[in-house]
Backbone as CSV, one residue per row, in Angstrom:
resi,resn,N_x,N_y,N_z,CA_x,CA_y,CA_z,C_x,C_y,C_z
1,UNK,-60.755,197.637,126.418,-60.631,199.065,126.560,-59.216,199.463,126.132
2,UNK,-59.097,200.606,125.456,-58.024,201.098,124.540,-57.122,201.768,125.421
3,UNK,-55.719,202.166,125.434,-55.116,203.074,126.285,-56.143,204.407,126.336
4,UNK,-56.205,204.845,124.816,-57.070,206.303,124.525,-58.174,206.525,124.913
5,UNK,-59.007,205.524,125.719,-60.588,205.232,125.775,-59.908,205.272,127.639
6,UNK,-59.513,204.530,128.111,-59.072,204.893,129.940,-58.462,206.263,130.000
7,UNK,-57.819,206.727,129.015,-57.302,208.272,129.359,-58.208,209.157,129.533
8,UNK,-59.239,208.679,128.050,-60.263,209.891,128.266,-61.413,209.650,129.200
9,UNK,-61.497,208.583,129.979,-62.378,207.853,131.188,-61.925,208.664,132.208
10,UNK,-60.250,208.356,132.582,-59.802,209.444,133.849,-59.949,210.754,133.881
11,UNK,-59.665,211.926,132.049,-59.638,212.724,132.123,-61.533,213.865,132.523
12,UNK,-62.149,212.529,132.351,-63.772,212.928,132.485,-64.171,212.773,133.840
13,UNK,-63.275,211.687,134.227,-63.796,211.983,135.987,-63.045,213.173,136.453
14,UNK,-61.574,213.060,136.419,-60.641,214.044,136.691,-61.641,215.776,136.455
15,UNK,-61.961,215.686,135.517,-62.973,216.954,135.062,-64.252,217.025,136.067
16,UNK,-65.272,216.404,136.084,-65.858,216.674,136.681,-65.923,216.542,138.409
17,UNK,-64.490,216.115,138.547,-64.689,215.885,139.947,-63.945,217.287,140.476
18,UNK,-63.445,218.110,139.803,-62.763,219.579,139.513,-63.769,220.572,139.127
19,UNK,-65.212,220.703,138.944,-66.106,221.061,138.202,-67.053,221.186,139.529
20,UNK,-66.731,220.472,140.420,-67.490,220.449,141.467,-67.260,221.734,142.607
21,UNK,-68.153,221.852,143.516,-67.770,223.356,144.505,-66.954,222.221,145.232
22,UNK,-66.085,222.941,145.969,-65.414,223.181,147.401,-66.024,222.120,147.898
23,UNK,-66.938,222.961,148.394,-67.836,222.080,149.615,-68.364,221.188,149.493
24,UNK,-69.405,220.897,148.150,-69.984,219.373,148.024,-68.700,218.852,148.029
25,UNK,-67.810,218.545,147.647,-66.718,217.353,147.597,-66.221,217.039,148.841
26,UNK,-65.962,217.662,149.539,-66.108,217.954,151.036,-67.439,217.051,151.984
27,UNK,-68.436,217.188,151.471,-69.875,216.526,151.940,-69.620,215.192,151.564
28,UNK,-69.588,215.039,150.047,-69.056,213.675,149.867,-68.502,212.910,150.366
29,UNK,-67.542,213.525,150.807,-66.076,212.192,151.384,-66.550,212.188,152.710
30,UNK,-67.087,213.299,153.227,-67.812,213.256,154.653,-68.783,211.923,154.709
31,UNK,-69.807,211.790,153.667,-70.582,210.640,153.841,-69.744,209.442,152.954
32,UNK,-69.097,209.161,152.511,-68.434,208.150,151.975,-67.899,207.593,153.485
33,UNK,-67.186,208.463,154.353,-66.565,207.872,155.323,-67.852,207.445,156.865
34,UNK,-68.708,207.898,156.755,-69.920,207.473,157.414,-70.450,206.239,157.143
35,UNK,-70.630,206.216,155.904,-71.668,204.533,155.478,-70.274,203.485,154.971
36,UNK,-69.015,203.864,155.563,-67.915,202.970,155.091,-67.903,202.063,156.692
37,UNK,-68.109,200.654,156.330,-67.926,199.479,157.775,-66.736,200.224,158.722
38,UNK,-67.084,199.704,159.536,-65.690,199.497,160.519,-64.860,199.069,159.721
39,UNK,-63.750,198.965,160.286,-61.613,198.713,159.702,-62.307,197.337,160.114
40,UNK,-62.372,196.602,161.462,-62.080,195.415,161.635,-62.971,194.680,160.921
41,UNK,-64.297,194.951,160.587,-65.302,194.148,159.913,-64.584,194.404,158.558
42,UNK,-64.259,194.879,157.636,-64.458,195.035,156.376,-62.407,194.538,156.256
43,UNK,-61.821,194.430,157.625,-60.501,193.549,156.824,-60.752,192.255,157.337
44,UNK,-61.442,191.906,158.454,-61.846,190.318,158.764,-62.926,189.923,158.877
45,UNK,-63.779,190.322,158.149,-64.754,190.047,157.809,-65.883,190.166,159.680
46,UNK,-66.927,189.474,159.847,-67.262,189.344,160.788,-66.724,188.745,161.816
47,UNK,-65.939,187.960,162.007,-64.930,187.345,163.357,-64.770,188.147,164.426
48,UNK,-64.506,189.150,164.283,-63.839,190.284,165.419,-65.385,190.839,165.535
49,UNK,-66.728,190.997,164.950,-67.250,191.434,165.920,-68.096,190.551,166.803
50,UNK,-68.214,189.003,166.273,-68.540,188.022,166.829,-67.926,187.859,167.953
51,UNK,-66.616,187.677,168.153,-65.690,187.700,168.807,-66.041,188.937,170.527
52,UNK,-66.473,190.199,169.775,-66.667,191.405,170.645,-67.892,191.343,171.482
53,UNK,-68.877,190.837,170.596,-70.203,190.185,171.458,-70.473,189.384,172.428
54,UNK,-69.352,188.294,171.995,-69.159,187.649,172.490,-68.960,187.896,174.462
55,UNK,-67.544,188.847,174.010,-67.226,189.134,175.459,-67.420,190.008,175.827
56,UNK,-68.478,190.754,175.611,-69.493,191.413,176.163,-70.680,190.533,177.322
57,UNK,-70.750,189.583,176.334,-72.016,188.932,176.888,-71.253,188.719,178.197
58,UNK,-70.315,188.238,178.629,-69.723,187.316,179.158,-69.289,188.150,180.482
59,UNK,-68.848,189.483,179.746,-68.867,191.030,180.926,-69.993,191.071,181.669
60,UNK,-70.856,191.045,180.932,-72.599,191.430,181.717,-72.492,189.929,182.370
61,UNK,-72.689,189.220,182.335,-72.642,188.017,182.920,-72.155,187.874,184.464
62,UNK,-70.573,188.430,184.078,-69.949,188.494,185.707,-70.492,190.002,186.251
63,UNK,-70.646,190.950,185.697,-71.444,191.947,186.145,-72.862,191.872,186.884
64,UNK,-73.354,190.677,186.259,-75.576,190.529,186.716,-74.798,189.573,188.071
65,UNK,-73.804,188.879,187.935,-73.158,187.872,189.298,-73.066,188.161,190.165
66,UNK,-71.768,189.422,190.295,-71.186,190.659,191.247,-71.922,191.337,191.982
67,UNK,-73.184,191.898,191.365,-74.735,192.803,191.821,-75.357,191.507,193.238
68,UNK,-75.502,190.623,192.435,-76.347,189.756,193.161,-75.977,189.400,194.452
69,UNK,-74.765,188.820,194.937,-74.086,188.433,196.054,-74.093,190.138,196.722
């Protein structure tokens, strides 16, 4: 790809993303940030929520204990 061929790539998104109303662009980034993972899943992959299940389970656990006595 040419310098002249990425300029006129940016200047066509740059355009139509300026071409757009107000508001859809607005809707957009609204659902871009909806179907975007969690921060901790998508910088460490699954660990941290393995991790979260984990001690959950482990909450309910001493919780079903505590009830019983």
């Amino acid at each position: 790809m040419t310098f002249n061929d990425l300029v006129k790539y940016v200047t066509q998104q740059f355009v139509t993303y300026l071409d757009q109303p107000k508001q859809e662009r607005k809707q957009l980034k609204q659902d871009r940030k909806l179907t975007e993972p969690p921060v901790l899943s998508r910088w460490f992959g699954v660990l941290p929520l393995g991790f979260m299940l984990m001690m959950k389970k482990e909450k309910n656990k001493k919780g079903k204990l505590k009830n019983r006595k």
